[in-house]
C-alpha positions as CSV (number, residue, x, y, z in Angstrom):
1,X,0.0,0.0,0.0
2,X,1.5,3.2,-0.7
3,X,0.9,6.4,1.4
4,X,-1.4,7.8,-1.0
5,X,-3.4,5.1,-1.1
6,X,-6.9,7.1,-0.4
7,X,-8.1,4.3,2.1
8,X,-5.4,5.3,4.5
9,X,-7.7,8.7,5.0
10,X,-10.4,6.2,6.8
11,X,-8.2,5.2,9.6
12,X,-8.6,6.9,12.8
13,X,-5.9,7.2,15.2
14,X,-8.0,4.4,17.5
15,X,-7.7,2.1,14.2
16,X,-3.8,2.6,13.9
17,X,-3.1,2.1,17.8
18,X,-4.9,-1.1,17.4
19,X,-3.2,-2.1,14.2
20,X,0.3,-0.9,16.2
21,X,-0.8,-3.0,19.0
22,X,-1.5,-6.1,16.9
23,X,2.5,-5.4,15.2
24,X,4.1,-5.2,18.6
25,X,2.6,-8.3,19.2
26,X,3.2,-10.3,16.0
27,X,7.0,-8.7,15.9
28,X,7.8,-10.5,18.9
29,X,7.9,-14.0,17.6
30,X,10.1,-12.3,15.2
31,X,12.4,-10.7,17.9
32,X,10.8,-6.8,16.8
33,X,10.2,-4.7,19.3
34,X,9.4,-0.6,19.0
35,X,8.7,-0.1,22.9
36,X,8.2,3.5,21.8
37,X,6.0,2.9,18.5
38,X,2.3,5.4,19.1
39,X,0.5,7.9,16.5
40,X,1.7,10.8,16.1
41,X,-0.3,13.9,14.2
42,X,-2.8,13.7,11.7
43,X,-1.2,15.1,7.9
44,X,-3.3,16.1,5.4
45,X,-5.7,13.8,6.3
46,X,-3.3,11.0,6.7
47,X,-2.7,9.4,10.6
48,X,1.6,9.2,10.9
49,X,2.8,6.4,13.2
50,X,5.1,7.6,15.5
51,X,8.8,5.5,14.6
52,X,10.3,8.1,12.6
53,X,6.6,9.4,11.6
54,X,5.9,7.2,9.4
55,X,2.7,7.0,7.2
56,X,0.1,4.4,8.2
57,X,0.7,2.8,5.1
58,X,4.0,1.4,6.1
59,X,2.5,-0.2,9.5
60,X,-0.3,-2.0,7.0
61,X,2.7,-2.8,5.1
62,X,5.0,-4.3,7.8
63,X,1.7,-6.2,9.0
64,X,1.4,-7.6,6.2
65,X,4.9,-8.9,6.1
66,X,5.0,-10.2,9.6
67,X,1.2,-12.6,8.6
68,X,3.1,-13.9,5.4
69,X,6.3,-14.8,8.0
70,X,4.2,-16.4,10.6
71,X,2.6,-17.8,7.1
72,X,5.1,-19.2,6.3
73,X,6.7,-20.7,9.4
74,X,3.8,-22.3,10.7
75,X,4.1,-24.5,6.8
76,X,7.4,-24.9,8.0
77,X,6.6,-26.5,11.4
């Protein structure tokens, strides 16, 4: 998803702490950890996650990449 991906705008900053939660705690089987990970301001519409203000759009995106590991690990098990 790129950050101008126009569904980003329908996130609210209660969507992204839940989505940041949900990374935290996927990460961790992984061995990533951003203790200090939170929203930040609201940009032109657009929530920023707060590890180097990041758009939303890369926490979707590392999501994603942390379901296809655990994906892939559990076919490995």
């Amino acid at each position: 998803m790129k950050p101008t991906d126009p569904r980003i705008r329908h996130f609210t900053d209660e969507h992204i702490r839940t989505l940041l939660a949900e990374v935290q705690e996927r990460g961790k089987r992984f061995g990533l950890i951003w203790p200090s990970a939170s929203t930040d301001k609201t940009l032109d519409g657009r929530v920023l996650v707060c590890f180097n203000t990041a758009p939303a759009s890369t926490l979707l995106n590392l999501l994603t990449l942390l379901l296809d590991a655990e994906r892939e690990t559990s076919c490995d098990s």
